[in-house]
N, C-alpha and C positions, 0 to 999 in steps of 0.2 A: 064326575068322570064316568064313563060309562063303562060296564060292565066287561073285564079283559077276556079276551077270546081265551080257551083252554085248549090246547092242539097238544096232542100225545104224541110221542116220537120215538115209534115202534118199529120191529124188523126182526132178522135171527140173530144169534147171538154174532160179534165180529162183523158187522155189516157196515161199520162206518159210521153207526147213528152217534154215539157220544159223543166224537170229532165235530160234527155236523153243529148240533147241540150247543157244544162249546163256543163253535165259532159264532154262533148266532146270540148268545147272550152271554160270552165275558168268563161264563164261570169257569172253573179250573176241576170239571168231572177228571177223576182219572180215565186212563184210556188206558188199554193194551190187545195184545193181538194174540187173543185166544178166548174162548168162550167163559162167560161167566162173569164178565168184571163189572156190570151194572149188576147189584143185589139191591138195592133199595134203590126208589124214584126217586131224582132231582128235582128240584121246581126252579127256574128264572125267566127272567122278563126280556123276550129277547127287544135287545137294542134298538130302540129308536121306533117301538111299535105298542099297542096294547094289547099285543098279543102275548099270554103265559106258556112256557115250553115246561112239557112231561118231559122227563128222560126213563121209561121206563124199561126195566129187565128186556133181554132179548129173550124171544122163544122161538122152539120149531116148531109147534100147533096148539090147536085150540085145545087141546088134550093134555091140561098140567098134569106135571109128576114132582115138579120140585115146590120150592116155595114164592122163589121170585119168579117162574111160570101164573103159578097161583093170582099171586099178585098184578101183574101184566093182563089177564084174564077177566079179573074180579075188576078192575078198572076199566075196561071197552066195554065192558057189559053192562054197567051202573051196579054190580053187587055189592063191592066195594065202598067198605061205610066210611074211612077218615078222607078215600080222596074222590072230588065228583068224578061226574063222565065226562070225558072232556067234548068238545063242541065240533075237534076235527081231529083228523087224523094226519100225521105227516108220516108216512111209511117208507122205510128206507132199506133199496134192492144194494148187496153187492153187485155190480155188473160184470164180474169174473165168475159167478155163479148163480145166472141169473135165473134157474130154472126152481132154485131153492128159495128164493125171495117171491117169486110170483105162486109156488105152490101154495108160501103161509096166508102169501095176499090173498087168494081165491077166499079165504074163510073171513078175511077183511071184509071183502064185499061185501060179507051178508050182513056188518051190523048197520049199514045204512048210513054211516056218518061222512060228511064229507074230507073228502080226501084230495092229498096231493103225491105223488111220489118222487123221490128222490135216486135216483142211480148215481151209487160211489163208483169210484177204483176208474173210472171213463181211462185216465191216463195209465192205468193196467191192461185194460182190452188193446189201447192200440200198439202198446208195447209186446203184444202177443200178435200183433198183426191180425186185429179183426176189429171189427164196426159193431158201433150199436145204432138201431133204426129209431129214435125215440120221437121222432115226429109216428109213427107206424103203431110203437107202443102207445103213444096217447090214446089215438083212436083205438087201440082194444081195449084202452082199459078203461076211458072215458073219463080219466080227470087228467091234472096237469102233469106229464111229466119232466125232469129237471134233472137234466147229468150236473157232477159236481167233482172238482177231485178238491177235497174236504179240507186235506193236511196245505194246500196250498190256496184255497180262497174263492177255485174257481167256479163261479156259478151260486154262490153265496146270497149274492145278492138278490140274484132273481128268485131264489127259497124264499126268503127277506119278504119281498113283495109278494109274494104268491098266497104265501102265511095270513097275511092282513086282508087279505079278501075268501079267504077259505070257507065261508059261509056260503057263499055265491056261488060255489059248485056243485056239479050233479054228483050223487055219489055214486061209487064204480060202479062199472058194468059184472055183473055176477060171471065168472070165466068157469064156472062148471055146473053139470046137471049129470043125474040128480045128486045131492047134496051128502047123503051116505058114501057115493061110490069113488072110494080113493081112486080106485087104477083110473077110472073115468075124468078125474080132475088131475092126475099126474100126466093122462094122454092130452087133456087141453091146456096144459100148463109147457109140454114139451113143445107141440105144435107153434102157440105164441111166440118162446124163445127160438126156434128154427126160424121163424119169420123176420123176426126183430135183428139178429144177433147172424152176422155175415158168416161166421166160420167157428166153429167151436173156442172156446178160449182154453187154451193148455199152457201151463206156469211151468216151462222144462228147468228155470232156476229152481222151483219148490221139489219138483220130480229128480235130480241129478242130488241135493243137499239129503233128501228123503233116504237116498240109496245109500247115504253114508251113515246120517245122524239115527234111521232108523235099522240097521245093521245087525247083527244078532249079537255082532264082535268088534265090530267098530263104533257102535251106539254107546254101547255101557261104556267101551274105553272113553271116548267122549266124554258121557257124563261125569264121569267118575276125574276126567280132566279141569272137565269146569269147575265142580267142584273142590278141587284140589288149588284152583286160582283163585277162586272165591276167600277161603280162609285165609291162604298166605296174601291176597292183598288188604286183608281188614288190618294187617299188623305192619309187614311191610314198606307199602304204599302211604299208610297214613302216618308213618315215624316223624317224617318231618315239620307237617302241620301240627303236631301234638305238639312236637317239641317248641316250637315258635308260640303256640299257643300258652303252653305252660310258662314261658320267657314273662309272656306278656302280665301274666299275675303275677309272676314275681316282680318282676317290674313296679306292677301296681301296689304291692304290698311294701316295698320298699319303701315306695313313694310317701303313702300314706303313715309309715315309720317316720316316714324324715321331715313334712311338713305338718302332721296332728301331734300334738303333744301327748306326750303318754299319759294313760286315763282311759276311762270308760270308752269314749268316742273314736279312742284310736283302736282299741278292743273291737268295739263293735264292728267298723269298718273293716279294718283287717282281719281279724279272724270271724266273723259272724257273716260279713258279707262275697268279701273275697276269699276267703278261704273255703266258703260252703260252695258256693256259684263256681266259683272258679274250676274247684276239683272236679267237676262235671261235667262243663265245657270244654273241657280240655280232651274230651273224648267225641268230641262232636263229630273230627274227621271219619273217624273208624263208622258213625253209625250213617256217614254219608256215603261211605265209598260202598258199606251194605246194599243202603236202598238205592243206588244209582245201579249195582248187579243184579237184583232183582227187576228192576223197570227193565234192563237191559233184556233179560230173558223174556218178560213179557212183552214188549217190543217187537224183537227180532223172530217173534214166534215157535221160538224152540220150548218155551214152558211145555204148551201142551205135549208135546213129542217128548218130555221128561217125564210128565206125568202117565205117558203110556211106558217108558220105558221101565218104571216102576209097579208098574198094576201088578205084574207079576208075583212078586217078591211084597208089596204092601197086602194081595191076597194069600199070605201066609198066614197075616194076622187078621183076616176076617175084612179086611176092608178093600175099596176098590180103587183105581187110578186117580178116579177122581177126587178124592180127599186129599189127594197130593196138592192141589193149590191152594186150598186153605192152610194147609199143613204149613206149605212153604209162605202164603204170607204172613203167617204165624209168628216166621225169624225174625221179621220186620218187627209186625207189634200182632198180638194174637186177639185183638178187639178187630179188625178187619179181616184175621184171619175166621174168627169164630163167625160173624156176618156170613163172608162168602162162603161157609158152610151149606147155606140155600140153593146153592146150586146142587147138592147132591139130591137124587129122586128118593130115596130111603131114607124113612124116617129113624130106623134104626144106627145107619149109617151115618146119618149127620148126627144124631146123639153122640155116638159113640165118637166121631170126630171132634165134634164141640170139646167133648171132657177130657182130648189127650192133647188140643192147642193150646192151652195151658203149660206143657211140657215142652213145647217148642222153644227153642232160647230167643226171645228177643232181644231185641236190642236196649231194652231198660237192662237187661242182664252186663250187656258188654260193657262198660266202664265196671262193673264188679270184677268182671276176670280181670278184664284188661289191667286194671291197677293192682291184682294180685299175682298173676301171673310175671308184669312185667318187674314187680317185688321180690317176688321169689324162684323165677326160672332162670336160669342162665341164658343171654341171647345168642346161644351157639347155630352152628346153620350144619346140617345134615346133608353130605352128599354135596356141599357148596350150594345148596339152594335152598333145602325148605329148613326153618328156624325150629328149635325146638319151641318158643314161644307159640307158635302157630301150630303145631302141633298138638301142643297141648291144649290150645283154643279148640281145633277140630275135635278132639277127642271127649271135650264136655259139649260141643255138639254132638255127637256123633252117639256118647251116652245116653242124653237126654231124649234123642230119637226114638233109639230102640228101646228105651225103658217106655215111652210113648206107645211104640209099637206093641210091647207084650202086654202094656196096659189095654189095649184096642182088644187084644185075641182075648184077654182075661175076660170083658163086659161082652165079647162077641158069643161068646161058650155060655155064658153066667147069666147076665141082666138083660142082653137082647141077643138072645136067640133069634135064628130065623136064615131062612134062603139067601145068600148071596145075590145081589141084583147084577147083571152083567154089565159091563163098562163097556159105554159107548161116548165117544169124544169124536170133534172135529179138528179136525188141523185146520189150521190156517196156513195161507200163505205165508211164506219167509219174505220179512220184506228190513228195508233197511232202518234202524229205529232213528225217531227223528228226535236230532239234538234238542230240542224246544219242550217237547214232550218228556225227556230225561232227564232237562235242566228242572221242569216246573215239578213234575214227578216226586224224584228224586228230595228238589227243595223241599215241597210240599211235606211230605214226609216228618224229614228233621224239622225245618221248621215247628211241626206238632210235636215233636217230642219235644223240643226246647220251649215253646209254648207253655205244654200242659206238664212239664216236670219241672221245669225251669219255675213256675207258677210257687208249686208245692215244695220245691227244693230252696227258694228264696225263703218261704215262709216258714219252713223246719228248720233252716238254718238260723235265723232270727231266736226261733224256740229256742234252739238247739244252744246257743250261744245264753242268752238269758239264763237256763238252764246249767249250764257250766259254769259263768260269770257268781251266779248268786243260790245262798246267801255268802257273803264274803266273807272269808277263813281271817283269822287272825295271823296272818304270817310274820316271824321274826323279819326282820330288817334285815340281820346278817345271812338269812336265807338265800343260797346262791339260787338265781332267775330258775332255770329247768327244777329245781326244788320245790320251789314256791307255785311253780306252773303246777305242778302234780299235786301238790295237796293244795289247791283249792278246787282242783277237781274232784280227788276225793273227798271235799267238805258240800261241795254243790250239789244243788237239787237233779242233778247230772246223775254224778258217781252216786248218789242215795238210792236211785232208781236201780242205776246198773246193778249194784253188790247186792237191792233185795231179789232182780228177778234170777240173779246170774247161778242160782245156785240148780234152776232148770234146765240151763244150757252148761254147765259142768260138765256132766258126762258126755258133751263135745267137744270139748276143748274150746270155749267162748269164754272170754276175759270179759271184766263189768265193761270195756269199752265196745267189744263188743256185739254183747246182748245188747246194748246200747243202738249200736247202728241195727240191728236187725230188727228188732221189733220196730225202729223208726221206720226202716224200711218197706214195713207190711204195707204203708200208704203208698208207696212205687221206688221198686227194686235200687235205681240208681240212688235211692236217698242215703244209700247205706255208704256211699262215696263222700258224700258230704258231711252226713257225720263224721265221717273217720278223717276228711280233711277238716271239719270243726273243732274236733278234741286233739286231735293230736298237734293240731296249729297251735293250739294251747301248752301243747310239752314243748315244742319246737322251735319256736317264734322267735325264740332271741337266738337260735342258729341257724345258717345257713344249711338246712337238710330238707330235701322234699318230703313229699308224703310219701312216694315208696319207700325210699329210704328209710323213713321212720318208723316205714308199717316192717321194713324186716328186720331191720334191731329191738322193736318192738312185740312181735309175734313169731310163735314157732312157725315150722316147716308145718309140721301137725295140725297146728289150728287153723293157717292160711287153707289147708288142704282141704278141711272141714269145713270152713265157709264157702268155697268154693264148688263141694256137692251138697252143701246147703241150698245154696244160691241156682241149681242146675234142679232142681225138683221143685222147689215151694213156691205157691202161689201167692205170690207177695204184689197185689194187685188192685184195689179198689172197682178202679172202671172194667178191669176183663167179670170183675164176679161181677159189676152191674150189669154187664150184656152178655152175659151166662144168663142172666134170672132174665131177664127181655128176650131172650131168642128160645128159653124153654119153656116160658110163661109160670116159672117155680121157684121156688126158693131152695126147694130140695136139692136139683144138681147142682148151683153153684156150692150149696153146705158139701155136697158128697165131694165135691173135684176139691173144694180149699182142704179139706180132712185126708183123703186121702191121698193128697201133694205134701201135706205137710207131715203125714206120717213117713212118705217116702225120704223125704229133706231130712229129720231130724236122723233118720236109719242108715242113711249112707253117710251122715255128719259121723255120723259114732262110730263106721265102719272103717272110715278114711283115717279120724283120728288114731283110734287104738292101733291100726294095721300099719301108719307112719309111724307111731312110736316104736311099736314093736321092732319094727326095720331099723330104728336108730336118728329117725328124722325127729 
């Protein structure tokens, strides 16, 4: 088989190219609609051809500052040692901004590769009532070019073909002289667009929603809105799905009560398999209805207009706007959040980013509240609307932020000193988010977390049950069931573990159950759900009690309190500290962020607990 064509598929940042990408070869890149969301290169085969697609980083010139610039760069260039030079170029113009797409292109020309170009949004320009010339474009620029509107299909094809003969063309015509002189290449760059492009293109949807969302006083009310939606519908909104879901394992456990005879196998089954897995999944809604508000923000393109509306107030603490998207995809899972940290130009600045995503609450976190909160708070509604459950969710977000933040101003003063670099962002257009993109988005997402915890959750539960199960206690016969359930925990390689470590976690109020779930948890946060649905499935099993129920006849107000700013500080994580140590090339800052998260966690544990007791809780 012969040698597959390499074609890079390159542009500014937000220009359509991911979409394009996608559509050409199947794969499910994320997309969104604001600068920054390619950090690392995709590679697939688009469909039906031998040709290999780059999807690399967007940039605005040949002059990196960040790291995926770098990388984007170090690729057209050939300096780039894990990926070749690819053979061609597919460069892709937004056609709402076209002066901005042929500026980056002018420095395309000069590497000599052949090329095609692609013009997005086509069904945007005519939507503002103006034309694009792209028979007129061709001839200035002297390879082929290809309108497209991406998100529906059109023009697909002839990319498709254009692709598989990309060798056969001349490469672009150089659109400026001499090569030093910007203003000299911004005047022939404006020139072409007058030529090509009937009438300016102006977005009065993007300019009328701007005048609101970016407000001095209606902006922040806004955000300060959204995000007030955001928390009350993780709780909310997903009540019902929970509840159906939790049915269903009981259901299941029933089940398997009533047709396995009791013994080992019905042990296993029921509490080792469904009781660990189950108490997990049963949170699945809340971490979907998350990352469907998340996609939705980056979607509809208000992210970036949040992350200006915070530069202000995030440079309090040393840092600039821009960290706000990492930050925020953080909530998600802080392994993409810490990646998209590459977008920041300062290397001080994405350090010091990196080490406070951490703190950000993801969603391995949210079954930890969620099951102790909804244990131990009342579900009263404030004002007939917001819950205090939800509030008290916001507020161990809203903790962990600014403890995030004063962390950021402590390394900003302390460990990386230096100039502030000045925030500069792009807006994008506000456009409508496309269900298909929110459905896969979104899936995609959860999906991986049930994936990759679900993996590790099935397999500590299994432990975790063995461990409980054996060695087996000699229990009297006359031993009423919930009796016998508890001392064979405390005879198990279980409870032996718990009572030797438990006397470190004492002074927080952690029971050998526990320290039991937490250090299980250090492998990833929600494991600490499944333990506590594994052992306590073991007190419980012969009645009909759930797990919160059990967890609040079984734990104080104090300790629940305390694991829950346990759980709001400590990096309890495997894979974030492996791509800590891959994105800082050390081992050092992943050792300094696990030390000092876990000195935080253990400090507010012991703050919470003494200061609940004290109060009487």
């Amino acid at each position: 088989m012969p040698h597959a064509t390499r074609i890079a598929f390159v542009g500014t940042p937000n220009c359509g190219k991911t979409t394009i990408f996608n559509t050409l070869t199947g794969l499910r890149q994320k997309v969104g609609n604001f600068p920054g969301v390619t950090v690392a290169p995709a590679v697939g085969r688009v469909t039906g051809t031998n040709t290999e697609a780059i999807d690399l980083p967007g940039i605005y010139s040949f002059a990196p500052k960040s790291p995926d610039e770098q990388l984007t760069v170090g690729v057209l260039s050939g300096m780039e040692q894990t990926i070749p030079r690819p053979d061609g170029i597919a460069f892709i113009i937004d056609g709402t901004n076209i002066e901005k797409g042929l500026f980056l292109f002018s420095y395309f020309a000069e590497l000599g590769l052949p090329s095609i170009v692609v013009v997005t949004m086509i069904d945007e320009i005519k939507a503002c009532g103006s034309t694009l010339d792209d028979i007129e474009l061709e001839h200035i620029l002297g390879v082929p070019v290809i309108p497209v509107v991406g998100n529906k299909g059109s023009g697909i094809e002839d990319v498709r073909l254009k692709l598989t003969d990309i060798k056969e063309f001349a490469v672009p015509n150089k659109l400026a002289e001499p090569e030093a002189d910007i203003p000299a290449r911004y005047t022939s760059v404006r020139n072409i667009a007058a030529n090509v492009v009937a009438s300016p293109v102006r977005d009065r949807r993007t300019e009328f929603l701007d005048k609101i969302f970016l407000h001095p006083i209606a902006g922040p009310t806004v955000f300060l809105a959204v995000m007030a939606l955001f928390f009350q519908s993780i709780f909310t909104w997903a009540t019902p799905l929970m509840d159906g879901i939790d049915s269903m394992f009981s259901l299941a456990q029933d089940g398997i009560n009533t047709v396995v005879p009791d013994g080992i196998a019905r042990s296993f089954l029921a509490k080792g398999i469904v009781a660990g897995v189950g108490s997990v999944l049963v949170f699945l809604p809340q971490i979907l209805i998350l990352n469907v508000f998340i996609v939705i923000l980056e979607d509809c393109g208000y992210l970036a207009r949040a992350a200006f509306l915070v530069d202000r107030a995030m440079g309090l603490f040393g840092l600039q706007g821009r960290s706000f998207i990492p930050l925020l995809g953080s909530f998600a899972c802080a392994i993409p959040g810490i990646m998209s940290a590459r977008i920041i130009p300062s290397e001080k600045d994405r350090m010091i980013t990196m080490l406070i995503a951490p703190l950000m609450t993801c969603s391995a976190r949210l079954p930890v509240y969620a099951l102790l909160i909804s244990a131990f708070i009342a579900p009263i509604y404030i004002g007939g609307f917001f819950s205090l459950q939800a509030m008290v969710l916001a507020g161990l977000y809203i903790a962990a932020t600014l403890v995030g933040l004063l962390i950021a101003l402590l390394l900003k003063k302390t460990m990386f000193r230096g100039a502030q670099t000045p925030f500069l962002i792009e807006f994008p257009p506000y456009r409508k988010p496309s269900l298909k993109n929110i459905a896969v988005s979104a899936w995609g997402r959860s999906r991986e977390f049930l994936i990759n915890a679900g993996t590790i959750i099935l397999t500590l539960s299994v432990i975790l049950w063995v461990l409980a199960e054996f060695p087996r206690a000699n229990i009297p016969a006359e031993m009423q069931p919930l009796q016998a359930a508890q001392t064979q925990l405390e005879y198990s390689f279980a409870g032996r573990i718990g009572h030797t470590l438990q006397p470190a976690f004492a002074p927080i109020g952690f029971d050998w159950k526990m320290t039991v779930g937490v250090i299980g948890s250090f492998a990833a946060r929600e494991v600490f759900v499944a333990v506590m649905g594994q052992l306590y499935a073991a007190d419980v099993s012969e009645n009909d009690v759930t797990l919160r129920e059990a967890l609040g006849a079984n734990i104080s107000l104090a300790s629940a309190l305390a694991v829950l700013a346990f759980y709001v500080f400590a990096l309890q994580c495997i894979s974030t500290i492996a791509v800590l140590r891959r994105e800082t090339n050390s081992w050092k800052w992943p050792a300094f962020a696990f030390v000092y998260t876990f000195v935080l966690a253990y400090s507010a544990s012991f703050a919470a607990y003494h200061i609940t007791l004290f109060l009487g809780g």
